[in-house]
C-alpha positions as CSV (number, residue, x, y, z in Angstrom):
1,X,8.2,-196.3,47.0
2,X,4.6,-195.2,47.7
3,X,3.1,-197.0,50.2
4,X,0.6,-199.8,48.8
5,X,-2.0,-198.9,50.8
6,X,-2.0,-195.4,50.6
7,X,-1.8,-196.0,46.5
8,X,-5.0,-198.6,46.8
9,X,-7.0,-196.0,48.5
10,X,-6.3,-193.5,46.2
11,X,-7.8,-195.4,43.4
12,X,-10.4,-196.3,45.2
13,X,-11.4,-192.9,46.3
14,X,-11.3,-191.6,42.3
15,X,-13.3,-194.4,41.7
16,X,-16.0,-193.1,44.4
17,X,-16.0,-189.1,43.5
18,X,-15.5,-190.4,39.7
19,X,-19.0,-192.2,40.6
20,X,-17.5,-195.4,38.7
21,X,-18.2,-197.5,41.7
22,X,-19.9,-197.3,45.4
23,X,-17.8,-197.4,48.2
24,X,-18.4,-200.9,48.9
25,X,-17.7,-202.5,45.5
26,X,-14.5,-199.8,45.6
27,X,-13.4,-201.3,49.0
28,X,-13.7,-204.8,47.4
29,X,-11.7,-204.2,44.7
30,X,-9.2,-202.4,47.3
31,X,-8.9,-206.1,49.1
32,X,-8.2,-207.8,45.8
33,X,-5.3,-205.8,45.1
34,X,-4.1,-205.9,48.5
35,X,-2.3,-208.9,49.9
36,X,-1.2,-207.7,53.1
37,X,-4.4,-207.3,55.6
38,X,-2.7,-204.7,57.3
39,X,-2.8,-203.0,53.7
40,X,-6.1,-203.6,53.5
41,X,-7.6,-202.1,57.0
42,X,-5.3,-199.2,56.1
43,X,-6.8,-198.8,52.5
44,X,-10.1,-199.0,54.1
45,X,-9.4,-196.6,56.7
46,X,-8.5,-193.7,54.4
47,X,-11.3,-194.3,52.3
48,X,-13.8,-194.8,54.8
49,X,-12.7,-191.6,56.6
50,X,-12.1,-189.5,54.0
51,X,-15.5,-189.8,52.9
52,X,-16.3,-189.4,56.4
53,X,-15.0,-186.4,57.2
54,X,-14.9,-184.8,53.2
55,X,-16.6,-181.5,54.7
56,X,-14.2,-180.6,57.1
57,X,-11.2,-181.7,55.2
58,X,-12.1,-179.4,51.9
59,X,-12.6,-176.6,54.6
60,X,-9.1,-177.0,56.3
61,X,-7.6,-177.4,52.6
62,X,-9.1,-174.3,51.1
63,X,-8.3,-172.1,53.9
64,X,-4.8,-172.9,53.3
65,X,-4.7,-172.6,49.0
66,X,-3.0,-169.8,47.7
67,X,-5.7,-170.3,44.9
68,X,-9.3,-170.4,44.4
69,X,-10.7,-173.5,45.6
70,X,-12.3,-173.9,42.7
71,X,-9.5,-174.5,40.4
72,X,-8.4,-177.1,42.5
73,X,-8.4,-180.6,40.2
74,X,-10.1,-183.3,41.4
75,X,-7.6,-185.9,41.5
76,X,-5.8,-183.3,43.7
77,X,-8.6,-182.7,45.6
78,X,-8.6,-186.5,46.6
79,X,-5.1,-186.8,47.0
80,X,-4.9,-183.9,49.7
81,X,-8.0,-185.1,51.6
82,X,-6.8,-188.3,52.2
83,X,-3.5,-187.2,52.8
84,X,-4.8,-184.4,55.7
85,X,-7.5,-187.2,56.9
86,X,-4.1,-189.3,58.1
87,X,-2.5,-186.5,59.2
88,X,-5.9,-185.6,61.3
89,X,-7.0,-189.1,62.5
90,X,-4.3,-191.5,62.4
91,X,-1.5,-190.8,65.0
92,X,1.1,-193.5,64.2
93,X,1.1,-192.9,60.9
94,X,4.2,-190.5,60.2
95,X,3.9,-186.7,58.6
96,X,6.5,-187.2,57.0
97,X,5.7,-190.6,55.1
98,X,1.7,-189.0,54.4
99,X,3.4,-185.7,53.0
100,X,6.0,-187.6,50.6
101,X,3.6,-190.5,49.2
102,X,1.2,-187.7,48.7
103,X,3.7,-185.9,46.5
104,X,4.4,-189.0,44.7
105,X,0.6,-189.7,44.0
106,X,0.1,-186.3,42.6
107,X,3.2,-187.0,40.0
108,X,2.0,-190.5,39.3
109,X,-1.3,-189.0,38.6
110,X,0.6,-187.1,35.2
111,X,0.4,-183.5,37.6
112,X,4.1,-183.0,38.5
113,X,3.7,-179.2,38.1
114,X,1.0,-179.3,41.5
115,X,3.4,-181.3,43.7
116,X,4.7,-178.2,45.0
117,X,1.7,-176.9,45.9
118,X,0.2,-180.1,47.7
119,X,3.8,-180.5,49.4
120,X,3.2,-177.0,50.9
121,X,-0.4,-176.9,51.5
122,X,0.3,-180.5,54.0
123,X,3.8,-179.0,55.3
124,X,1.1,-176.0,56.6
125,X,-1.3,-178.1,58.2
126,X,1.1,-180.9,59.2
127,X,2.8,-178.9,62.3
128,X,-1.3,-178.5,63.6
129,X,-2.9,-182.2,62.7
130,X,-3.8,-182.7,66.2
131,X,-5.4,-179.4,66.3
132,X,-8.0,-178.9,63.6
133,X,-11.2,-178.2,64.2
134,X,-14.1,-176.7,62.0
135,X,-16.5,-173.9,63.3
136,X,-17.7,-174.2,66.9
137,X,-20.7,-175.2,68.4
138,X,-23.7,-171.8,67.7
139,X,-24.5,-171.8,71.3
140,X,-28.3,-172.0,72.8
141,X,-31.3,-170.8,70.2
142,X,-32.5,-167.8,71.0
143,X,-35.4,-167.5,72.7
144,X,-37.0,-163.9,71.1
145,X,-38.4,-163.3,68.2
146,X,-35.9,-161.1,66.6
147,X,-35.6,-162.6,62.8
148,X,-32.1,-161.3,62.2
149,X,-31.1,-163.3,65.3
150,X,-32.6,-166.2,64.5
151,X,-31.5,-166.3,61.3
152,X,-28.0,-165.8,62.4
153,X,-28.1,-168.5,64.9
154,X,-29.3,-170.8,62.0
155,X,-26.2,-169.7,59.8
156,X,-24.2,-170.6,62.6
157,X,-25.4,-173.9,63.2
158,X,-25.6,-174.8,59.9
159,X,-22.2,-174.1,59.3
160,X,-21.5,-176.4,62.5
161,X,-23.3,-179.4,61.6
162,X,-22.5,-179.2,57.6
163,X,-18.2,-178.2,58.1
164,X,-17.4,-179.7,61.4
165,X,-19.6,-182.9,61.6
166,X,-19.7,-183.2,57.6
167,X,-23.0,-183.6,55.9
168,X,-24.5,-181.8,53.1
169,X,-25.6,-178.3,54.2
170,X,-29.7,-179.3,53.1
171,X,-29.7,-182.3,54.5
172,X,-28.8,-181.0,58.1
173,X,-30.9,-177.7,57.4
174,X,-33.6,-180.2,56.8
175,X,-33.0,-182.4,60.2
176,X,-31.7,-179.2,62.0
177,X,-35.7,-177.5,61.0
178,X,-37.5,-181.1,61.7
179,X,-35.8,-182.0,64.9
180,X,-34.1,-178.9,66.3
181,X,-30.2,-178.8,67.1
182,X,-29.3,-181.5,69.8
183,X,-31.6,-184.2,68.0
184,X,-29.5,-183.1,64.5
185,X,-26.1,-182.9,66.5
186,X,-26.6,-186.5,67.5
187,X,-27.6,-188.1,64.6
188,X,-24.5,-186.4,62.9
189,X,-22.1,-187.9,65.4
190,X,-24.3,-191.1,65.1
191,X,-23.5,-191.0,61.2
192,X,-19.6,-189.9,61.2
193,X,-19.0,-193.4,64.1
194,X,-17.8,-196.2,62.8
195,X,-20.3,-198.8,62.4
196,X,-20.1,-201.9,64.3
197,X,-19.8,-205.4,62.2
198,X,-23.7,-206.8,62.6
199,X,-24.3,-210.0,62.5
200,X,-28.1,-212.2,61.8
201,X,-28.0,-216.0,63.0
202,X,-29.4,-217.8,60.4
203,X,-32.7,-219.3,62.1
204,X,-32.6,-222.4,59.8
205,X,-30.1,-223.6,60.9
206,X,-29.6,-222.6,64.2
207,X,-30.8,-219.8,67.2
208,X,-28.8,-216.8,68.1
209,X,-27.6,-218.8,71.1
210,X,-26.2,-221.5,69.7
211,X,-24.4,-218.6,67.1
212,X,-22.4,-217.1,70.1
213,X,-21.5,-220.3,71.5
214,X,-19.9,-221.6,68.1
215,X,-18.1,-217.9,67.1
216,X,-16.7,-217.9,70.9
217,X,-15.2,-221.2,70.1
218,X,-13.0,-219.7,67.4
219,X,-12.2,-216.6,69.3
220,X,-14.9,-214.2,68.1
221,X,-16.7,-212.3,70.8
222,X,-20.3,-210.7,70.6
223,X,-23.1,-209.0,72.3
224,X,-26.7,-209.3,71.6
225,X,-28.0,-206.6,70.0
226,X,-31.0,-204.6,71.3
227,X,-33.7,-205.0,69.5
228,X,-33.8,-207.9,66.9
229,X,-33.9,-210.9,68.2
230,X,-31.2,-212.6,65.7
231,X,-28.7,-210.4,65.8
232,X,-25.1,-210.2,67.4
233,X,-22.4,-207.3,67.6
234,X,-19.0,-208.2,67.3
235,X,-16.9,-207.0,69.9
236,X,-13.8,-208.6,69.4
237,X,-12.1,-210.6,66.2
238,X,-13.7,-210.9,62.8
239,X,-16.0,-213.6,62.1
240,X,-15.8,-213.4,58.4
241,X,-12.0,-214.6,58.7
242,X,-13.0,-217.8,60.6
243,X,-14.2,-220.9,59.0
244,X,-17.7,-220.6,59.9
245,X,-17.8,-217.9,57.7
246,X,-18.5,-220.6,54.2
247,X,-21.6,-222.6,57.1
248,X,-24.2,-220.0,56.1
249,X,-25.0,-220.0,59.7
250,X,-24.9,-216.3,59.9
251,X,-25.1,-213.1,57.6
252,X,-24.2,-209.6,57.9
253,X,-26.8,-207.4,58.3
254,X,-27.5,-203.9,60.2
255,X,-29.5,-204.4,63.1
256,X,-32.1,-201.9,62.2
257,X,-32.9,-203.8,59.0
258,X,-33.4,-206.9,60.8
259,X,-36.5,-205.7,61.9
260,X,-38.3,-205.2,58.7
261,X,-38.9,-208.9,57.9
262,X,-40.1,-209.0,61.8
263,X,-43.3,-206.7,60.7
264,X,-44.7,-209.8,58.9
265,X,-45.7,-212.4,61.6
266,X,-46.3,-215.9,59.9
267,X,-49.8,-217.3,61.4
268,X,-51.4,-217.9,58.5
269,X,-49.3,-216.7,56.0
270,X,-48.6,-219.8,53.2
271,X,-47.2,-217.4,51.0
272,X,-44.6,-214.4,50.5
273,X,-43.1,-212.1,47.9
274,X,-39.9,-210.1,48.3
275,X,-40.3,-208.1,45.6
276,X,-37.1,-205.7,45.5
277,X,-34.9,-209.0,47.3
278,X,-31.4,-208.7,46.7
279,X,-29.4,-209.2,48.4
280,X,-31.4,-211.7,50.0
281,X,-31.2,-210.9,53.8
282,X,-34.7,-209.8,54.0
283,X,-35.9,-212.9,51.7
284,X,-34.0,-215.1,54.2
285,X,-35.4,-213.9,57.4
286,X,-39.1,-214.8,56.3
287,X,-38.3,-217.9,54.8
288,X,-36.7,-219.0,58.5
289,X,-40.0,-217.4,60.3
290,X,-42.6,-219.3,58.2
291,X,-44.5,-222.6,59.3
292,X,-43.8,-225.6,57.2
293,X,-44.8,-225.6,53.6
294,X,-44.9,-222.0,53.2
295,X,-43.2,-220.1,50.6
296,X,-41.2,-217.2,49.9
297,X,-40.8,-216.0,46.2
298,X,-37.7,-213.6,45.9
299,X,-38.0,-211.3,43.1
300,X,-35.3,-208.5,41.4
301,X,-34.3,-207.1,38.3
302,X,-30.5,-207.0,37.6
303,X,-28.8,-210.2,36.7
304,X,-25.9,-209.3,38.9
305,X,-28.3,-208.7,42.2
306,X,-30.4,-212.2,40.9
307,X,-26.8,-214.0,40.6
308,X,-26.3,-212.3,44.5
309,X,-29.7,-213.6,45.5
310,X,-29.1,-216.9,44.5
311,X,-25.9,-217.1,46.5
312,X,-27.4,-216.0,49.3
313,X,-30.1,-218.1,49.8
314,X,-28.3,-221.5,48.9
315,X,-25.4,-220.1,51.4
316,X,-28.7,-220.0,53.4
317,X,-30.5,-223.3,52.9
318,X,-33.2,-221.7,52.3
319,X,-35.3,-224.4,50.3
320,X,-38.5,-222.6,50.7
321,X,-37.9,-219.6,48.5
322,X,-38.3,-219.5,44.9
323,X,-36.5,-216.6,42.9
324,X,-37.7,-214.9,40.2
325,X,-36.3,-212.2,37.5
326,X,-38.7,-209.1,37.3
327,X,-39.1,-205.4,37.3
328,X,-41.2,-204.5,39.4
329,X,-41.7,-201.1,38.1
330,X,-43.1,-202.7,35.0
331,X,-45.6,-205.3,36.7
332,X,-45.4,-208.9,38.1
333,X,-46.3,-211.9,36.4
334,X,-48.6,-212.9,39.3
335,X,-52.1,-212.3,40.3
336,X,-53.3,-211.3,43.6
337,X,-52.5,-214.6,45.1
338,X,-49.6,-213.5,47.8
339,X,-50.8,-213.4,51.4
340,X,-48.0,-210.5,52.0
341,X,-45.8,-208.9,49.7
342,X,-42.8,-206.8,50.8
343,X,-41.8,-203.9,48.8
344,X,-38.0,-203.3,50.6
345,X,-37.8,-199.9,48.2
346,X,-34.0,-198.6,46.7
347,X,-34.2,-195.2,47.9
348,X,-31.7,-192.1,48.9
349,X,-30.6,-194.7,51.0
350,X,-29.8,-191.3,54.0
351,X,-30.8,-193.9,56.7
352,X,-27.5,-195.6,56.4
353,X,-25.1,-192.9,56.4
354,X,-22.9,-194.2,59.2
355,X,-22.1,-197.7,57.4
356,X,-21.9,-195.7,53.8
357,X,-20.4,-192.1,54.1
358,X,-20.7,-191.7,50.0
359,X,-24.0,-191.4,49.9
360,X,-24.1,-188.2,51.7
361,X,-22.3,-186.7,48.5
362,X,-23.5,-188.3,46.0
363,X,-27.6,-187.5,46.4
364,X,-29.2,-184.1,46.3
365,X,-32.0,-182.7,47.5
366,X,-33.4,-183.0,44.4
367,X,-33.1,-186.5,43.9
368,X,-36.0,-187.2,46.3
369,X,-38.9,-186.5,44.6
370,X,-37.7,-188.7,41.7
371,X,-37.1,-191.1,43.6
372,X,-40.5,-190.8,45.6
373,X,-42.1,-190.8,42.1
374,X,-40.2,-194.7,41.6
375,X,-41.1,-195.7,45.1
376,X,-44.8,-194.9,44.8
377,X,-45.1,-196.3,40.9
378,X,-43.0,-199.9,42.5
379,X,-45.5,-199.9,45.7
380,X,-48.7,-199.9,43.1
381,X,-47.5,-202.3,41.2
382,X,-46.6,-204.7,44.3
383,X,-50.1,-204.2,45.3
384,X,-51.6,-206.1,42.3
385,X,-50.0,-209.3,43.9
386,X,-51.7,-208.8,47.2
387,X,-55.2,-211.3,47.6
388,X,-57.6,-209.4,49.5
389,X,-56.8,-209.2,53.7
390,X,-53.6,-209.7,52.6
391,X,-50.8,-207.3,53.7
392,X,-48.4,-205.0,51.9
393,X,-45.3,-203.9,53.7
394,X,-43.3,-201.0,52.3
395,X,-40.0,-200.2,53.9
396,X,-36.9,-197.7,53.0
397,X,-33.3,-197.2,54.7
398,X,-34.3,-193.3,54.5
399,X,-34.3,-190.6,56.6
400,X,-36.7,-188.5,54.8
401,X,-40.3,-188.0,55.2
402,X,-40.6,-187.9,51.6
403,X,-39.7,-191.1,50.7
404,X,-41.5,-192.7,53.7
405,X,-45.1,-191.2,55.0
406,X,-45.5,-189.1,52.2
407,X,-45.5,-191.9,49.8
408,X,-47.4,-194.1,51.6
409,X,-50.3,-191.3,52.0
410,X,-50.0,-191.0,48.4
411,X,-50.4,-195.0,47.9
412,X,-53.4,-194.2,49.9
413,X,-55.3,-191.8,48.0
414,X,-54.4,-193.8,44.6
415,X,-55.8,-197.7,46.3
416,X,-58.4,-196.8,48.4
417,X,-58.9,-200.6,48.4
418,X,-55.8,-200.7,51.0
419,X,-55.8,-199.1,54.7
420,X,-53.0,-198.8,56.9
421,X,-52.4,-201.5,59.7
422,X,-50.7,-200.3,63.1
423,X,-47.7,-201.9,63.9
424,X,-46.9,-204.4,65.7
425,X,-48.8,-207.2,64.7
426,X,-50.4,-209.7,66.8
427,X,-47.8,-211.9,67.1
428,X,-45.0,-210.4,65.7
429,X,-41.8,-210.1,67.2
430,X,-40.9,-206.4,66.9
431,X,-40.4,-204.3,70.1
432,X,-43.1,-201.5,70.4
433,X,-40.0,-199.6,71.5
434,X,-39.4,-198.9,67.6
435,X,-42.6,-198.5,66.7
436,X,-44.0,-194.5,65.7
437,X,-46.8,-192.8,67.8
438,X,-48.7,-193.6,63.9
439,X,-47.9,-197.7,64.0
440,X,-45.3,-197.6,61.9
441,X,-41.5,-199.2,62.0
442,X,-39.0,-196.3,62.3
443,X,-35.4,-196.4,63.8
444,X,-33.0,-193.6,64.4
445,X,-30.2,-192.6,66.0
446,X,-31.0,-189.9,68.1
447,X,-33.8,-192.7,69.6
448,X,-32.2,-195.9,69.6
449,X,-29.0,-196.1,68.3
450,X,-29.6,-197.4,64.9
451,X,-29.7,-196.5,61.2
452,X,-32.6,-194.6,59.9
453,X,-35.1,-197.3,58.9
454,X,-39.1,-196.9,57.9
455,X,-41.9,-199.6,57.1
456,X,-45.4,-199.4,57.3
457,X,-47.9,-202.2,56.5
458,X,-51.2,-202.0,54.6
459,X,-54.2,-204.4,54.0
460,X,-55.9,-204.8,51.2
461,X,-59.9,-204.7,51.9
462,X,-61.9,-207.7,51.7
């Protein structure tokens, strides 16, 4: 009998590379059909990994096809990267057991002809899992000006940072040109770590503090994070398994995202929109950092991320925010009568690589300026809400300059109306540690250990 795990993450990772689901919603779907929570972290673990490491493990497969890699199905393609991934990465799980449930999969998947060929492509690489390794590190950039050596080197590297440490061969040609090769080396090994479990105390209804105290008290242990001042790492046990879980005294939330709310400070601010909300940790944040009487208005489109919103914020207590169905990109049914108005933008989304390895194969260099088109068409359209001195903040999980500056200089030369406001405010609570020599909120890995994370806040003219 195949093992139940090993069968959940399976479908899982079809569902992923078949782009039916993200990895997230995959992963829940993975714990539903799993009863066992060792299943479950096992599920998870092949999936999360695979995707992980997907690079590296199509270039140990092919080199050991006695076929095109080309011809290669994809359900088979899935089958033996998860199945070399365990072999790889997970020491106590038996060769044996990985090569035969593999096997299985492949005739359960209606391809009994190809089980012969993934039984000896894994019976190759099984005697040498501990020993795989992609192309080596390209050594120190040369220092002439030779172009053939240069351009060598590059190959090299590029070859280093896209097979061994598994990204997309533009995007690390990209960082690798921006930020040179120990920057992009870094952020790589930043991305392919697993991400701790983040947690935000919910600051209505109780400090940071008082958060630690009450998970120690049911064996969870945590560590303050760096840089926002609501957050908590877990170091030990699992919080979402313990009855404060249902309180809505805490949410989960990356640490570097925490910040964004921070750039809006709340003296004299009576009123807020979250235009692009869901799922409502942002929206939450500001209504807890507002005086009395303010109000936050929480805006999205989908009914599914507007069902999620709602959730969030009565999980929350948050009775200060109002929620609202709209498309941004279309307009708002407001006037100019917001004080700030926060345009969290969706985006390639390259920022948070680490916590969701499926992105990294799933957007193309391509996608950006489309999605830079969408980004600068939602940021106008926010700005019609704004009253004048008021503030616009626009923020993105990206990496990329394109969806970031360049979008915001573009804003720029559309609305001169609006100017660009350093960061941090007076007031606010954001370290000037992540703040940009140009006032603007950016994270990264290679700086301070967090996901990839831009906002930059603009004030309409009086």
């Amino acid at each position: 009998m195949t093992a139940p795990a090993r069968v959940a993450a399976h479908r899982a990772l079809r569902s992923v590379n078949g782009r039916r689901a993200d990895l997230a919603t995959a992963l829940a779907r993975t714990r539903t059909d799993l009863e066992d929570d060792r299943d479950q972290s096992l599920a998870a673990e092949i999936v999360t990994g695979t995707l992980r490491w997907q690079a590296f493990l199509d270039w140990v497969i092919d080199r050991r096809l006695d076929r095109s890699p080309g011809k290669l199905d994809a359900t088979l393609r899935d089958i033996l990267r998860a199945a070399v991934y365990q072999l790889w990465r997970l020491e106590r799980v038996p060769a044996h057991a990985v090569v035969s449930d593999a096997v299985t999969l492949v005739r359960e998947a209606g391809l009994p002809k190809a089980a012969g060929l993934v039984n000896a492509v894994l019976r190759r690489i099984a005697p040498e899992r501990h020993d795989l390794s992609g192309p080596g590190h390209p050594g120190v950039r040369p220092s002439g000006q030779v172009a053939g050596d240069l351009a060598a080197w590059r190959e090299r590297a590029l070859d280093y940072l896209a097979i061994t440490w598994s990204h997309p061969r533009w995007l690390v040609a990209r960082w690798l040109d921006r930020f040179g090769l120990d920057v992009t080396e870094a952020w790589v090994r930043f991305n392919n770590a697993p991400a701790p479990l983040t947690l935000r105390a919910n600051g209505i209804r109780l400090t940071r503090e008082s958060l630690a105290r009450r998970l120690a008290a049911v064996g969870v242990s945590v560590e303050p994070t760096t840089y926002a001042p609501d957050g908590l790492i877990v170091t030990e046990g699992n919080p979402l398994r313990t009855s404060l879980a249902g309180e809505g005294l805490f949410l989960v939330q990356d640490e570097a995202s925490q910040l964004v709310p921070l750039a809006v400070v709340p003296a004299g601010v009576s009123r807020v929109l979250d235009a692009c909300a869901a799922p409502g940790g942002k929206t939450t944040a500001l209504a807890a950092s507002l005086a009395p009487g303010a109000l936050v208005v929480a805006a999205d489109v989908r009914p599914r991320r507007v069902a999620l919103l709602h959730r969030t914020v009565a999980a929350c207590g948050a009775r200060n925010v109002r929620i609202v169905a709209a498309d941004l990109a279309r307009g708002l049914p407001f006037g100019a009568v917001f004080d700030a108005v926060v345009v969290d933008a969706p985006c390639s989304g390259f920022g948070t690589v680490r916590r969701d390895p499926d992105i990294k194969w799933h957007r193309h260099e391509a996608d950006l300026a489309a999605l830079a088109a969408t980004q600068l068409t939602l940021l106008q359209q926010a700005a019609t809400a704004v009253r004048p001195g008021g503030w616009l903040l626009y923020a993105t999980c990206s990496s990329e300059p394109d969806e970031n500056r360049q979008v915001v200089a573009r804003f720029l030369a559309a609305c001169p109306t609006f100017a660009t406001l350093r960061l941090p405010l007076a007031g606010s609570a954001l370290p000037r540690a992540v703040i940009s020599a140009d006032g603007a909120l950016e994270t990264s890995p290679h700086e301070h250990g967090l996901e990839a994370f831009f906002a930059a806040m603009l004030v309409r003219r009086r």
